[in-house]
Each structure stands twice: as C-alpha cells, then as structure tokens.
ChimeraX commands (.cxc) that place a marker at each C-alpha (Angstrom):
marker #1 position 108.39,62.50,150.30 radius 0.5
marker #1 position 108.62,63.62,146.71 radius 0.5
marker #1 position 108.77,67.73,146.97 radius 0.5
marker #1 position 105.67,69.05,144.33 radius 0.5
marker #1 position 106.51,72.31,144.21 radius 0.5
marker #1 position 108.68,73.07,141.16 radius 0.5
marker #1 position 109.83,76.32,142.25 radius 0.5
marker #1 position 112.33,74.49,145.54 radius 0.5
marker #1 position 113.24,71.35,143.25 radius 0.5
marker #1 position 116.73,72.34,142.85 radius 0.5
marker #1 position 117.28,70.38,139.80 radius 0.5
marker #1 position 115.59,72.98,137.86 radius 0.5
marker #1 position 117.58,73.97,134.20 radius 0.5
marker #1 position 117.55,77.43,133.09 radius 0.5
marker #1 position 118.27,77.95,129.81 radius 0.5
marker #1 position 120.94,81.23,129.21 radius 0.5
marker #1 position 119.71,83.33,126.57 radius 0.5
marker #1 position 121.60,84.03,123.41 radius 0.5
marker #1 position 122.12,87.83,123.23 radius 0.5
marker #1 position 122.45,90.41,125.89 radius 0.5
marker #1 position 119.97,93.28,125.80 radius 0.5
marker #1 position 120.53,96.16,127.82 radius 0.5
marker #1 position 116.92,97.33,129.80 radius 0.5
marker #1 position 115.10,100.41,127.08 radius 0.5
marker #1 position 113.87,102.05,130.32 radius 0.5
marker #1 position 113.56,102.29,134.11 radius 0.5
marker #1 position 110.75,99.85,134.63 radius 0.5
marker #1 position 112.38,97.33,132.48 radius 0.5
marker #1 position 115.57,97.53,134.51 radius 0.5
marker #1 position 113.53,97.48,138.15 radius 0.5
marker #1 position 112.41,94.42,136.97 radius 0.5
marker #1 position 116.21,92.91,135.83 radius 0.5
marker #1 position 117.06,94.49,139.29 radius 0.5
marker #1 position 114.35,92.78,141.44 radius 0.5
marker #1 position 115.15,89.52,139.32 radius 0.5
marker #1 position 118.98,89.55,140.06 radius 0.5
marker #1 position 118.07,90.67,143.89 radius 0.5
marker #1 position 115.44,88.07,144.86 radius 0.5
marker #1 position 118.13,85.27,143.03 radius 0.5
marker #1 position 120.72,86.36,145.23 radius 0.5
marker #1 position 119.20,86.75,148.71 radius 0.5
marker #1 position 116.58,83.60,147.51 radius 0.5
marker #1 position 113.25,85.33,148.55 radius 0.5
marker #1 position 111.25,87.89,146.62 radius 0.5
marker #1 position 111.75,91.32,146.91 radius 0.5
marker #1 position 108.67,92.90,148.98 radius 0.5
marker #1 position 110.42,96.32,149.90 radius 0.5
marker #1 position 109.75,98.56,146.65 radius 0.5
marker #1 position 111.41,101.73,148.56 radius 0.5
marker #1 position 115.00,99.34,148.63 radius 0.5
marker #1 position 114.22,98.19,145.24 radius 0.5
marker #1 position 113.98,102.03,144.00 radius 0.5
marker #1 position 117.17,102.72,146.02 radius 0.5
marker #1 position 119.30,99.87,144.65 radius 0.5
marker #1 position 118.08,101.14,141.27 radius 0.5
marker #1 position 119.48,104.56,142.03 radius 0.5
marker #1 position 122.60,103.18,143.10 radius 0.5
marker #1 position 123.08,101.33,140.08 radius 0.5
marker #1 position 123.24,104.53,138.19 radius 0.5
marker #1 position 125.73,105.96,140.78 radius 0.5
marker #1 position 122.86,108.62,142.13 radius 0.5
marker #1 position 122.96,109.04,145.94 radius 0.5
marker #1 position 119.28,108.38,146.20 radius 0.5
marker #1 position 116.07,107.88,144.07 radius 0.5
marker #1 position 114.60,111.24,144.57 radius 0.5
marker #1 position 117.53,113.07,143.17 radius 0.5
marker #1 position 117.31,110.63,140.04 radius 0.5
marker #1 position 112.94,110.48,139.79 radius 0.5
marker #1 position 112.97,113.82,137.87 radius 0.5
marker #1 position 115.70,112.37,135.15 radius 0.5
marker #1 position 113.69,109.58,134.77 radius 0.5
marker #1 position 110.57,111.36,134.51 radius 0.5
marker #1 position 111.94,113.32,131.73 radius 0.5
marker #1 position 112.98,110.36,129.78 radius 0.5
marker #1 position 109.72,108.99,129.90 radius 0.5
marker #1 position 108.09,112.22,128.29 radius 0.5
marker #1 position 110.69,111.78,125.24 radius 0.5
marker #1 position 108.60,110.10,122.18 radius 0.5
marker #1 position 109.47,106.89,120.96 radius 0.5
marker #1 position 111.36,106.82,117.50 radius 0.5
marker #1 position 109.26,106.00,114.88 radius 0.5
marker #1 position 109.92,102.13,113.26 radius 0.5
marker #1 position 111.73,103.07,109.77 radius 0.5
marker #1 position 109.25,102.95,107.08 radius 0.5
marker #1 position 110.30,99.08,105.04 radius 0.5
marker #1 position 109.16,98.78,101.57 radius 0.5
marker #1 position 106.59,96.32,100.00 radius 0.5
marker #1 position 108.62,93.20,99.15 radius 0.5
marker #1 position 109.55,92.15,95.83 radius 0.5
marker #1 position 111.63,89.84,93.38 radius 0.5
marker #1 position 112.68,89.26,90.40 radius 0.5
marker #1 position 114.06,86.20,88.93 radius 0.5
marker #1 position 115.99,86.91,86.08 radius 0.5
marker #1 position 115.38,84.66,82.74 radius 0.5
marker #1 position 117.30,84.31,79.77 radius 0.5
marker #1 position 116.20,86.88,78.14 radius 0.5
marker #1 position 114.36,90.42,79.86 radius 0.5
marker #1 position 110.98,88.95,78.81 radius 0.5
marker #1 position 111.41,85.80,80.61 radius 0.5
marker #1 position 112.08,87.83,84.04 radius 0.5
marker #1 position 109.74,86.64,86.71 radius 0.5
marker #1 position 108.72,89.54,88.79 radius 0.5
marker #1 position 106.72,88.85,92.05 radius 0.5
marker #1 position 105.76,92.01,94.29 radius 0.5
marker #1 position 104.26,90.73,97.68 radius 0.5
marker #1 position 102.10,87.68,96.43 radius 0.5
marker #1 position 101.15,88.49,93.13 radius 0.5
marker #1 position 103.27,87.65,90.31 radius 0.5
marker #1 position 103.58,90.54,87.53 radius 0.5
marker #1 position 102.95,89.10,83.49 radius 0.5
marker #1 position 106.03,90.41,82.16 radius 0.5
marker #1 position 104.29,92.43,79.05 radius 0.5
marker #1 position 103.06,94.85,81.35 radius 0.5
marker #1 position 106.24,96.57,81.43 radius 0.5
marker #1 position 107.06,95.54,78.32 radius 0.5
marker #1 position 104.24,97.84,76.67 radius 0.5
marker #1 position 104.28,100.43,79.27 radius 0.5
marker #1 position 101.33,99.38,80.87 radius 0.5
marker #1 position 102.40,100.61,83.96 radius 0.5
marker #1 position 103.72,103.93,85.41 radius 0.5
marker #1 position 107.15,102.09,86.16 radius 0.5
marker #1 position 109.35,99.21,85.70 radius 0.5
marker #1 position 112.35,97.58,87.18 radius 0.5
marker #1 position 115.67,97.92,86.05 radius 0.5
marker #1 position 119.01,96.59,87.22 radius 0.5
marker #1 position 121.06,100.39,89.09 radius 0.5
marker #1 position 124.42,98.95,87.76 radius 0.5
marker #1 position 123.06,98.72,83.86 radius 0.5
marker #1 position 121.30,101.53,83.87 radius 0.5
marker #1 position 124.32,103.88,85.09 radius 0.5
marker #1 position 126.74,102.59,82.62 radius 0.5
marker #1 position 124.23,103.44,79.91 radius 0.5
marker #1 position 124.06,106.19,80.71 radius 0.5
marker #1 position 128.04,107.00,80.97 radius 0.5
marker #1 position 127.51,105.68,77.44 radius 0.5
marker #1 position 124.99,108.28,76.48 radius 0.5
marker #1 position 126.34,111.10,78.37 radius 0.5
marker #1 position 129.73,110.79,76.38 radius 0.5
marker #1 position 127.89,110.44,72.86 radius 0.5
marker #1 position 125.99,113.64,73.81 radius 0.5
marker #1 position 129.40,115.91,74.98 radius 0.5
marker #1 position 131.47,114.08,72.37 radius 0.5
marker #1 position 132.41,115.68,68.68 radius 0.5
marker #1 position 129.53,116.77,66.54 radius 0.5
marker #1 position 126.90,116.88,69.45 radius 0.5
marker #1 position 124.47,119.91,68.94 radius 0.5
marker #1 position 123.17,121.76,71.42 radius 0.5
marker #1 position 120.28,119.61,72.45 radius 0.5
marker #1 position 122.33,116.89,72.99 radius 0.5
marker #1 position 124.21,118.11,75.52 radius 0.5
marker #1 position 121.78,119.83,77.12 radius 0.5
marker #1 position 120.32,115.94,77.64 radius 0.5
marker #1 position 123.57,115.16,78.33 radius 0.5
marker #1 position 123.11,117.09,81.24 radius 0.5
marker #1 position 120.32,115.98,82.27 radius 0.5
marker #1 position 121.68,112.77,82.60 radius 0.5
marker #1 position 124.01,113.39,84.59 radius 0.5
marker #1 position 121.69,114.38,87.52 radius 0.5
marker #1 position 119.80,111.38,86.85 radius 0.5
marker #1 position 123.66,109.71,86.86 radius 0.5
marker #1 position 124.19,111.32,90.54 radius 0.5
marker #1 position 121.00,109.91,91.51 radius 0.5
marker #1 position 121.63,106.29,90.73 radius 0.5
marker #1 position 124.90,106.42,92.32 radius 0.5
marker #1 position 123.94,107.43,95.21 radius 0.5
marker #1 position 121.13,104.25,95.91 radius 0.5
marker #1 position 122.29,101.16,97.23 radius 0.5
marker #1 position 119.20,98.85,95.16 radius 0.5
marker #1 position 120.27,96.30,93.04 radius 0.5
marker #1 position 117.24,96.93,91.58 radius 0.5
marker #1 position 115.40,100.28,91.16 radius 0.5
marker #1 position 111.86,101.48,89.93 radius 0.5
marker #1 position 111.97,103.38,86.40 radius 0.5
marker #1 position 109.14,105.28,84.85 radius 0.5
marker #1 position 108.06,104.37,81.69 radius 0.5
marker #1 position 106.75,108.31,80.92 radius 0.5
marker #1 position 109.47,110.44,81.86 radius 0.5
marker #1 position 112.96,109.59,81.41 radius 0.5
marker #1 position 115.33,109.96,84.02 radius 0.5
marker #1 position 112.68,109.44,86.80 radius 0.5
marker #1 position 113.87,106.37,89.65 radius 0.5
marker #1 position 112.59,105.11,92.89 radius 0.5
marker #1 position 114.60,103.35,95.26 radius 0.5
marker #1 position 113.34,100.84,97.82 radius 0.5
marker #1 position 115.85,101.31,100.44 radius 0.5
marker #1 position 115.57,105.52,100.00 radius 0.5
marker #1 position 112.05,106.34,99.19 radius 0.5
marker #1 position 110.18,103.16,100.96 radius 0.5
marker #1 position 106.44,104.70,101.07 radius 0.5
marker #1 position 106.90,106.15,97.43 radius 0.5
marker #1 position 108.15,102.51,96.02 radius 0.5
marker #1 position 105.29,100.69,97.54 radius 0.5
marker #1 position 102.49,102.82,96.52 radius 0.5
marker #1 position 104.27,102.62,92.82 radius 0.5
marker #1 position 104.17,98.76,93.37 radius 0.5
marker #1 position 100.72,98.39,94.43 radius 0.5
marker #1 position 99.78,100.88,91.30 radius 0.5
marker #1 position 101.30,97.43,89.41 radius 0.5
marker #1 position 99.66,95.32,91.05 radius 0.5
marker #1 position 96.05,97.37,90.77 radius 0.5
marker #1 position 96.68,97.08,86.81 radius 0.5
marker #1 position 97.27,92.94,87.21 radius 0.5
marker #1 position 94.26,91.95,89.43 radius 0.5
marker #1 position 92.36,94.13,86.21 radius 0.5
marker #1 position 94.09,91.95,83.62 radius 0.5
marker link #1:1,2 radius 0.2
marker link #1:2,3 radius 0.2
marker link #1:3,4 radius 0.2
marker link #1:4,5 radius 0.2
marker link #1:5,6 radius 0.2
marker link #1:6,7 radius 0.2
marker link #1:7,8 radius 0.2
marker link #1:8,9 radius 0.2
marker link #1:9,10 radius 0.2
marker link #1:10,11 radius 0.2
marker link #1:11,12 radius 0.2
marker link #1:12,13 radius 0.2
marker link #1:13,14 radius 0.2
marker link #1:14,15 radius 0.2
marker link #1:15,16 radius 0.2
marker link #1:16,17 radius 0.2
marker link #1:17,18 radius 0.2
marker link #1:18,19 radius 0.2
marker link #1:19,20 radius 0.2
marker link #1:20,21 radius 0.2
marker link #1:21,22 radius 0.2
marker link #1:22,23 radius 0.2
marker link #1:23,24 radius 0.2
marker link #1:24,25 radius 0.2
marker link #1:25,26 radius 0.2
marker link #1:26,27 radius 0.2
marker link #1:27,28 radius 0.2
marker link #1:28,29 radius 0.2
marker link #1:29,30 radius 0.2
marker link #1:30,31 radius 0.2
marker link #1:31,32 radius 0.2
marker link #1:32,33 radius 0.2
marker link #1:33,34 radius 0.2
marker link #1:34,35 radius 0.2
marker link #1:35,36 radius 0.2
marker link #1:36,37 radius 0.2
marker link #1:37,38 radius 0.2
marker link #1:38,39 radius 0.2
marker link #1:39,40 radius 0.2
marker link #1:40,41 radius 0.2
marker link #1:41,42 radius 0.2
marker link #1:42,43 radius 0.2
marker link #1:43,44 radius 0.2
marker link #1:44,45 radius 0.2
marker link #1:45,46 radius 0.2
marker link #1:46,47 radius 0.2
marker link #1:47,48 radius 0.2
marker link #1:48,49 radius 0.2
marker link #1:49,50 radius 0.2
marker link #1:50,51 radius 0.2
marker link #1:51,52 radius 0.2
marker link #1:52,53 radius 0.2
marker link #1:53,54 radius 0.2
marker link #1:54,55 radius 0.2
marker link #1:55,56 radius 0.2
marker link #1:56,57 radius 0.2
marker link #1:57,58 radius 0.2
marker link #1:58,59 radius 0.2
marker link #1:59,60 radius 0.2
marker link #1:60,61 radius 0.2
marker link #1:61,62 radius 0.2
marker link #1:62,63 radius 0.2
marker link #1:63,64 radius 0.2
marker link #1:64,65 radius 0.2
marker link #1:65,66 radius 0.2
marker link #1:66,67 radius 0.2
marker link #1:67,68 radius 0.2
marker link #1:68,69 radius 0.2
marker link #1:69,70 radius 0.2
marker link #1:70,71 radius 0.2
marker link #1:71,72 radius 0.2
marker link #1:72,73 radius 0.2
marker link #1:73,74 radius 0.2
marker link #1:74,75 radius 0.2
marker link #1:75,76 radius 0.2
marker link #1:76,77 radius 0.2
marker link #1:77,78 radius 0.2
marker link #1:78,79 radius 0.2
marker link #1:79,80 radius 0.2
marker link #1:80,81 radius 0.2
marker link #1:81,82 radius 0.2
marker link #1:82,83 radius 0.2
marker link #1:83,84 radius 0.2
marker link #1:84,85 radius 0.2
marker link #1:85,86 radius 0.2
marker link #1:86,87 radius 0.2
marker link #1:87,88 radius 0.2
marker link #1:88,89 radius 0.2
marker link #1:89,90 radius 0.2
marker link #1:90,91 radius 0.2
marker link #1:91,92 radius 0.2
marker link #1:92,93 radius 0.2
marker link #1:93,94 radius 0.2
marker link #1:94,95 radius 0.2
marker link #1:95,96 radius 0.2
marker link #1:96,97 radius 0.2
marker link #1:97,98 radius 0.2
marker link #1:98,99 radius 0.2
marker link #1:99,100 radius 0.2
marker link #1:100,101 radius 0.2
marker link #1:101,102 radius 0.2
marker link #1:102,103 radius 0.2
marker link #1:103,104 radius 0.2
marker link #1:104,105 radius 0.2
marker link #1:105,106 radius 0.2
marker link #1:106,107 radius 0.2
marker link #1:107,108 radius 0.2
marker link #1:108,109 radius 0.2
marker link #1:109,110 radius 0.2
marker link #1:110,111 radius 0.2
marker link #1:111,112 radius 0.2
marker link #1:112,113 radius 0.2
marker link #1:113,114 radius 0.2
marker link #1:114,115 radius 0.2
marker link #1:115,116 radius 0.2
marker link #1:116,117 radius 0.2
marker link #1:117,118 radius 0.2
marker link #1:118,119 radius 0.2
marker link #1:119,120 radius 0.2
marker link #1:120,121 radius 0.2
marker link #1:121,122 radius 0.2
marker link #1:122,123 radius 0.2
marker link #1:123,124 radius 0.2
marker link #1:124,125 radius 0.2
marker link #1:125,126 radius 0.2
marker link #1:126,127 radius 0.2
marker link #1:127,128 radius 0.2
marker link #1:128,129 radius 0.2
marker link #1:129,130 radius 0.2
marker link #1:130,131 radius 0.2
marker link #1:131,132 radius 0.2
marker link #1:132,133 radius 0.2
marker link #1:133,134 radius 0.2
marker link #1:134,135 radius 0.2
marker link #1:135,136 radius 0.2
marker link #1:136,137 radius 0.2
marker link #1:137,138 radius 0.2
marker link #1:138,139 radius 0.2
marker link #1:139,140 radius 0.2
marker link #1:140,141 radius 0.2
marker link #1:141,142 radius 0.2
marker link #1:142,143 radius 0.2
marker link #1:143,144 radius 0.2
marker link #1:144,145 radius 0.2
marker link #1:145,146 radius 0.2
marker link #1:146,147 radius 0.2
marker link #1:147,148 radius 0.2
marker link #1:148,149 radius 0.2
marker link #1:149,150 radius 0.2
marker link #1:150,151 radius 0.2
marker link #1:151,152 radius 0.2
marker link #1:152,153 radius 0.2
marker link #1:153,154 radius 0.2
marker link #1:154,155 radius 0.2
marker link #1:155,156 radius 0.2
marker link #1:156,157 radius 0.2
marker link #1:157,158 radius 0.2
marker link #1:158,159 radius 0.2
marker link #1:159,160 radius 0.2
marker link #1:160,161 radius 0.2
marker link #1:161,162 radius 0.2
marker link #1:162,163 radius 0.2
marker link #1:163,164 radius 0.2
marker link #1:164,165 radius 0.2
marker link #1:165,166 radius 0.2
marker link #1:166,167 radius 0.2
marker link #1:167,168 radius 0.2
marker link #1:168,169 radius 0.2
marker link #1:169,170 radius 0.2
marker link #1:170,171 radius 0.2
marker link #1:171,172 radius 0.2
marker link #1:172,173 radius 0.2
marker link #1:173,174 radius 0.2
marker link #1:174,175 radius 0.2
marker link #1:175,176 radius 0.2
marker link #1:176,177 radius 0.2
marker link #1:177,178 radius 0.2
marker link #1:178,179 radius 0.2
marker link #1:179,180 radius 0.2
marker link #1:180,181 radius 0.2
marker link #1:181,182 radius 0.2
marker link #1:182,183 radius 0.2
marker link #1:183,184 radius 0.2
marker link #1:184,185 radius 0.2
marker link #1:185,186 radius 0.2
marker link #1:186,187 radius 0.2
marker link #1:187,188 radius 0.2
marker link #1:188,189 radius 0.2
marker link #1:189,190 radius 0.2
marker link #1:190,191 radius 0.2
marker link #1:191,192 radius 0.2
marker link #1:192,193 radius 0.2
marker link #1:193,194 radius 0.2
marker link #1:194,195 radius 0.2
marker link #1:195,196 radius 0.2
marker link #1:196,197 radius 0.2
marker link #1:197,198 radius 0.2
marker link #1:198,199 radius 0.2
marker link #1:199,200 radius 0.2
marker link #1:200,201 radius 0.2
marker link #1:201,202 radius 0.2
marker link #1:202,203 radius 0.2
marker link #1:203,204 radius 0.2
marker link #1:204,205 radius 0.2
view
C-alpha cells in the first residue's frame, strides 16, 4: 500500500540553504533548537520547559531562570534603525557634457536644466572637480595673487577637504553658491530631497 502521507515517505529531498545565519534573538533560536531536537529524536517536541532548558544549556547557563532576565533585557534594547539609502540615480555619460543622460528614479532629467541653472544643483564627476580645484587653489597662492584670491583660495580648500573625504563618483553641486556638495553615500536624506527638487522642476517643463 502506497504510504500518502508525505511527512514518513523517506525519499523526501531537502534542499541545504546557501548561507548560514546565526538566530537575531531567543525565539528565533527556540525555534532552530526545537527544529534540530524533534530531527534528532524524530517526534515533535511537546515539552516547552526541556525546550527552554536545552536553550539555556546552549548558552552554557545552568538553567533558564538564571538566563530569563538576560534575555528579557535584550528584548527591551531597540532595534537599529535601517541606514537611510539615497534616491537612485544615473548618468550616462555622452560625448560631450550636454549629451549626458541623467535619470533620477524613473524620470529622465533634459540636460539644459543644469545647463542654465535651472535647478538648485547639478552633478559633477568628485575626481574632476578636486583637481580643479588643486588647479585653482595654486593660481590663487601662486605669485601676483592679491589678497582676495587667496582668501578664495582658502576657501577652496575646505571645499577640497570635503570632496576628499566622499567616496561618490558622482556628487551633487549647487549652481548658487560655490563650493556647496552633497554626497549620496554621506548625506542620503539631503541628496534625495535635492533630487526630487529636480525632478519637481521636470514634471513642470
């Protein structure tokens, strides 16, 4: 007689998993626990008293009621927050910086936008950006610079210090006030609400 209950056909597959995740909290690991118990005595685990016991044996405490409060406390810790991600954007770079495609979540971005300062900011590649302004910073300390130019020239360099320190390939500039950046990967919320400033002035093109 052909056994229909899928559970005692032992020619069951069970498929191994890829990665090994370690159990984010008690419960989690009670049920790992009951799972690796009830395979290896083959019935289910009905006792929850032996199931709290092997748990506090796993940890190496004597008993559950000495390790209860510990767990207790771990449970009133607050979650860490997700990290903040940034809208998602990018640019595909044309011949020339006028043919540069530039996409920020669905909408695409016409390109004269930045080009006439339409906008509050545009994008700009880091790298460029900080050799131009090694270039600048050494016309405005070289011979014959007044004193206005190396007071920019200092300026600069904070704004030089600042660019170093991102990792974007890419990085939000403003098109009022020089020497202003945001990064994606350092100041998500403050990049996407700059993006979706851009995209607010497309969708009223």
């Amino acid at each position: 007689m052909q056994n229909s209950n899928p559970s005692n056909t032992r020619s069951q597959t069970h498929t191994n998993p890829l990665t090994v995740e370690m159990p984010k909290d008690a419960d989690t690991f009670k049920a790992m626990l009951r799972l690796g118990i009830e395979r290896f005595q083959g019935s289910p685990v009905v006792n929850e008293d032996k199931l709290r016991e092997s748990l506090a044996a796993s940890f190496s405490f004597n008993n559950y009621n000495s390790m209860s409060p510990l767990l207790k406390a771990l449970a009133d810790i607050p979650a860490e927050p997700e990290p903040e991600l940034a809208m998602w954007y990018d640019i595909e770079e044309g011949e020339m910086s006028q043919d540069d495609v530039v996409t920020l979540g669905d909408t695409e971005i016409d390109y004269h936008l930045f080009h006439e300062d339409l906008v509050e900011y545009r994008f700009i590649e880091r790298e460029e950006e900080i050799l131009e302004l090694y270039r600048m910073i050494g016309e405005g300390l070289g011979y014959g610079g007044g004193e206005h130019s190396r007071k920019n020239a200092m300026l600069m360099m904070t704004s030089l210090d600042e660019l170093k320190g991102y990792k974007d390939t890419y990085v939000l500039s403003s098109t009022s006030y020089s020497g202003r950046y945001i990064s994606a990967l350092a100041n998500p919320k403050e990049f996407t609400e700059a993006c979706e400033a851009i995209i607010k002035v497309q969708n009223e093109q």
